[in-house]
N, C-alpha and C positions, 0 to 999 in steps of 0.2 A: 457439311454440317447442316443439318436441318433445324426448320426453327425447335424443333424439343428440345435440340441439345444444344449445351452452351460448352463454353470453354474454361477448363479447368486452371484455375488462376496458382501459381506454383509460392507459397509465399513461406521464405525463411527467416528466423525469428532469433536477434541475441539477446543473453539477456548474462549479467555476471555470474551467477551463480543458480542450481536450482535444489536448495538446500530448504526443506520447509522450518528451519528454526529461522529462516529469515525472513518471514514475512508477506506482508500483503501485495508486493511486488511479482513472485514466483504465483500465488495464488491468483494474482486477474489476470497471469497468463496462460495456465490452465485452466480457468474459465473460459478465456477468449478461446484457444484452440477447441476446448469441450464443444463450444455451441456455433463453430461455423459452421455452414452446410457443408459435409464432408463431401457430398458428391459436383460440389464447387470450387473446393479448396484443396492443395496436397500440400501437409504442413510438415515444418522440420525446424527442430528448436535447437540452437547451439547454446551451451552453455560455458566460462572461461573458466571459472574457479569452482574447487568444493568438489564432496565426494556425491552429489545428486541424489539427493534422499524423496524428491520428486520426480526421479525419473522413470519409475516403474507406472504411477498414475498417467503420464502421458503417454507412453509405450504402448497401456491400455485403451486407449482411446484414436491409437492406430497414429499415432506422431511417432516421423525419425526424431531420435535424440540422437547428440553429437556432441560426444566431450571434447573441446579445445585443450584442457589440461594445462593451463597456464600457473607458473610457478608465482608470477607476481606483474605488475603492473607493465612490465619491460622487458617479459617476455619472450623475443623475436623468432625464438624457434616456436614457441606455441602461438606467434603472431602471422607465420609462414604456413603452418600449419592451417590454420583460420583461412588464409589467400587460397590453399592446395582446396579445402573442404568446400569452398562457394564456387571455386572454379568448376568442381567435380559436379556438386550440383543446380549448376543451370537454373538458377531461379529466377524466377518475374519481379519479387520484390523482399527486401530485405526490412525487416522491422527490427529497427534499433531501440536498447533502452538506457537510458543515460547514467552518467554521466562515462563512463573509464569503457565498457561495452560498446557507446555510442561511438566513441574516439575508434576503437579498435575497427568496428564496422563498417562507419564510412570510409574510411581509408581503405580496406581491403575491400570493399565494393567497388570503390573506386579502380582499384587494380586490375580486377577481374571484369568490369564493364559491366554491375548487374542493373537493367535499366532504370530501375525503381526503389531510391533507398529514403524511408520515410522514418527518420528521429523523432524518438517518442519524448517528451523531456518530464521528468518525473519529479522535478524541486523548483524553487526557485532560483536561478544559476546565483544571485549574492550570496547563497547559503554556499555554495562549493569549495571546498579550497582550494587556494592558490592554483595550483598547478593542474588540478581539474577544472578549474576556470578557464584556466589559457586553451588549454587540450580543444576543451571541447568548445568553446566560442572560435579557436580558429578553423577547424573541422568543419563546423556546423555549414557552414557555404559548400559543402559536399552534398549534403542530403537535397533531395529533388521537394520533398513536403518535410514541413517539421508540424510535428503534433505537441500540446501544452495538454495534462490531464487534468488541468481546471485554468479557467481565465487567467489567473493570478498568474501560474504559471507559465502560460501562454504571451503574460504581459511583461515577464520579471524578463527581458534580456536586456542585458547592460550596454550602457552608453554605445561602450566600443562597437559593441555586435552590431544595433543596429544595421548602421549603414552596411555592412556585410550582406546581412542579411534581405536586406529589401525587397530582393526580387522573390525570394523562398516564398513560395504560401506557405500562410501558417492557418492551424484549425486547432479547435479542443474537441474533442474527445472525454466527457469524466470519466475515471474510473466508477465502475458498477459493482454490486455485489448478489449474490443468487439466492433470492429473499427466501425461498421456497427451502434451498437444498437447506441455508443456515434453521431456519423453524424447524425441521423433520430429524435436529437433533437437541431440542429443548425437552423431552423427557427424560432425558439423560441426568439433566442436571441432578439433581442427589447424588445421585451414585458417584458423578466424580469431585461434590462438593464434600462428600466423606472418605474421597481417596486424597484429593490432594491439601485440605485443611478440614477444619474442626467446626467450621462454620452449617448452619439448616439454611433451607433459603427465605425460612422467618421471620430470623437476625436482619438487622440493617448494616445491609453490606453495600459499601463505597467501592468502585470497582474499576479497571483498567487494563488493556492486552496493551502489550508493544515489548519492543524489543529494548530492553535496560541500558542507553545510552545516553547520555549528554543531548543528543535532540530530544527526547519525547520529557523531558523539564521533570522527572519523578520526584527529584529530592524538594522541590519546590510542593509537590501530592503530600508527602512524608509529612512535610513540616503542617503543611494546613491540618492534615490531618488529626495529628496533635491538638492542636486548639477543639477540634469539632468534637474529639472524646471528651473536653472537661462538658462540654454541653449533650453530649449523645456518650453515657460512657461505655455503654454493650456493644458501638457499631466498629465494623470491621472491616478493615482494608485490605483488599486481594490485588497483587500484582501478578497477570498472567504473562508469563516471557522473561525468556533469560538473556544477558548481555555480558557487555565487558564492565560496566559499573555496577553489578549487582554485590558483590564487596563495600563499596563505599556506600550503596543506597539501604545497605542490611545496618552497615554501622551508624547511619544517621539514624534507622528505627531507634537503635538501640538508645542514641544520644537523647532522641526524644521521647524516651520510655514508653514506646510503642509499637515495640521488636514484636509483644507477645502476640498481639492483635491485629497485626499487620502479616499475611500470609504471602512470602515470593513462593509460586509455583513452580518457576523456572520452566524450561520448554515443555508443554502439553503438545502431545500429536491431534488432542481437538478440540479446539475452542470453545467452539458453539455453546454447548451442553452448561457451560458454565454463566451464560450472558441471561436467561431469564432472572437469575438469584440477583445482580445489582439493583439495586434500588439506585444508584446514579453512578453514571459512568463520568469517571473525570478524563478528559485528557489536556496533561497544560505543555504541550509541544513547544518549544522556540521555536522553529519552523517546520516546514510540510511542504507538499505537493498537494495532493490531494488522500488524506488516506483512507483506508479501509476499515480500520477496527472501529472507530467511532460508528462509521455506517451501521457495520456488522452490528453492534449494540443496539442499532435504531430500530431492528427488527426483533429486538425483545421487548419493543414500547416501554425503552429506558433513556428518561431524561437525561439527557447531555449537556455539562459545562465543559468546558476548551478555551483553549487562548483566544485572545483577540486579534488574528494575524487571518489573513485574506484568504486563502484556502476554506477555515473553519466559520468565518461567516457565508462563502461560498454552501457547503453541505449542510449547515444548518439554518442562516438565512434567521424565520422568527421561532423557529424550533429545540431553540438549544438555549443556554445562558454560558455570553461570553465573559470571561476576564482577563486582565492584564495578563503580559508573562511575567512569569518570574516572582509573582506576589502570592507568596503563602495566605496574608490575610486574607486577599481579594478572593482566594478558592474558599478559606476554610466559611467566611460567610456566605457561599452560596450556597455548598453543600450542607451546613446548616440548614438554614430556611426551608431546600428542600428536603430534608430529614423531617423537619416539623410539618412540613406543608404535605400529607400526602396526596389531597386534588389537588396540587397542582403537579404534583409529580407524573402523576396518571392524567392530566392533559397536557404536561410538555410530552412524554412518551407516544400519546398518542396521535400528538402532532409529529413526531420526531418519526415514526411511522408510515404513516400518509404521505410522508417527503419522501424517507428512502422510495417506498415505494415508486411513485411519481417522477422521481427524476433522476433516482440512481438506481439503478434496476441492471444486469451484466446483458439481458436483453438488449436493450435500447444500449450498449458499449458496444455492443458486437456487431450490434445492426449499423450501426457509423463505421466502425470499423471496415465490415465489408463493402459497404458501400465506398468509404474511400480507396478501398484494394481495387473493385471495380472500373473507378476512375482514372486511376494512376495508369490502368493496364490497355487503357480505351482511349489514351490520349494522344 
């Protein structure tokens, strides 16, 4: 080998599903894979569940994909399968993503001897339940690095684990988002703000992506919401994403007589195009990891209110306005004020901007990234 040439780092990737109605999870993994130096990296994505509605985009960009095909969490023939697939391919490192993927990974790394198995941890583990808890806190002493994709994260292991864990490095990693690719679909917006509601992007529209579940706190949105119409009564709520509570979160519109002006999209194949038209993005999460949609908003220079849980002071820091969870009032007066206030709406945004850019960028993820691939393979 001369010094021109370096050594091609072989690095394979689980992750549970690669379904894009799920989120920003599958999305910073085709990021990540888009922007390694391909002529550094050979990449291969396994995925456990789901019929892979993201698997054509990475196929594109020269990633094996590999369905596991697992029928359910207990799996053992799609878990032998998983041991037959890593064995065949000889990899240098396995990047696991938590919590039920990361259980399944380290242990069939383990089986098969692949040198380098580094667990990504995507939540805070008290959020887990029960038997995701156990799973993957007694596992987690398998992996060679565990990665946290924010402090919080990074810090959230419980009592028990600790001492398990002690000898593991641990590193953070944020999640990033692609400031560039998100903006080069902000012209769009009209056009699918007259496909998917009735809304101009003149209206004051109160705004939100996530997937309609009991963690991202909607029906707590819903309710504030309500109050901010008797003070704002033109402005209108858009829910982008679809779930398993979007039934219950349609009939709390309803209860709070604000079905009409409240638009669920349910699942958009593209975001983007839609985040210039928020005049504020809410997100009131129970908990988190670190996520993407708020980011993604930040690069429409759209003021952000969010929980007050460690994560979202983490990505917003003095850029955003936090509130309690769980308190209708505490949203519906913030998104008030900034209804009324429009400089200040156009200096949180612009603050909120200047950050993504700065510190969450999928650049600067990839570039840690690689860098720790590098290390792990050189040690």
């Amino acid at each position: 080998m001369t010094d021109n040439e370096h050594k091609v780092i072989d690095v394979a990737f689980l992750i549970g599903n690669l379904n894009k109605e799920h989120g920003g999870g599958q999305q910073l993994l085709y990021d990540i894979c888009r922007q390694l130096p391909e002529d550094e990296f050979d990449l291969t994505v396994y995925f456990m569940f789901g019929d892979g509605t993201y698997r054509p985009l990475f196929e594109e960009e020269g990633v094996d994909v590999i369905d596991i095909d697992a029928d359910s969490n207990y799996d053992l023939v799609a878990f032998h399968r998983l041991v037959h697939q890593l064995r065949r391919g000889n990899h240098e490192i396995l990047h696991t993503n938590s919590p039920i993927s990361g259980v399944w990974g380290r242990i069939a790394a383990t089986i098969v001897d692949v040198p380098n198995i580094i667990s990504v941890e995507h939540n805070m583990h008290q959020t887990y339940k029960f038997q995701a808890r156990v799973a993957n806190g007694l596992s987690l002493p398998l992996a060679d690095h565990i990665v946290g994709v924010s402090n919080a994260v990074t810090e959230s292991f419980l009592p028990w684990e600790a001492p398990l864990l002690k000898s593991t490095p641990k590193h953070t990693i944020v999640n990033g988002i692609d400031v560039e690719e998100i903006e080069s679909h902000f012209g769009e917006c009209r056009a699918v703000l007259q496909q998917y509601t009735d809304c101009s992007p003149e209206e004051l529209i109160i705004g939100s992506v996530g997937r309609l579940t009991e963690q991202k706190g909607y029906e707590y949105l819903i309710k504030a919401f309500s109050e901010v119409r008797r003070e704002h009564p033109t402005a209108k709520l858009i829910l982008i994403g679809d779930g398993p509570k979007r039934d219950k979160l349609e009939q709390i519109a309803i209860d709070e007589q604000v079905r009409e002006s409240t638009h669920f999209t349910g699942y958009v194949p593209e975001v983007y195009p839609f985040l210039p038209a928020f005049d504020v993005g809410v997100f009131p999460s129970l908990w988190e990891g670190l996520p993407l949609a708020p980011a993604e908003c930040m690069t429409a220079k759209c003021p952000i209110i969010a929980s007050d849980i460690p994560p979202f002071n983490e990505l917003l820091s003095d850029a955003g306005v936090l509130v309690p969870t769980s308190k209708p009032e505490a949203i519906s007066n913030e998104i008030s004020r900034l209804l009324t206030d429009e400089e200040r709406r156009k200096q949180l945004g612009k603050q909120a901007y200047q950050r993504v850019n700065e510190e969450f960028s999928i650049q600067r993820t990839v570039s840690e990234y690689a860098q720790l691939y590098r290390e792990v393979t050189h040690e």
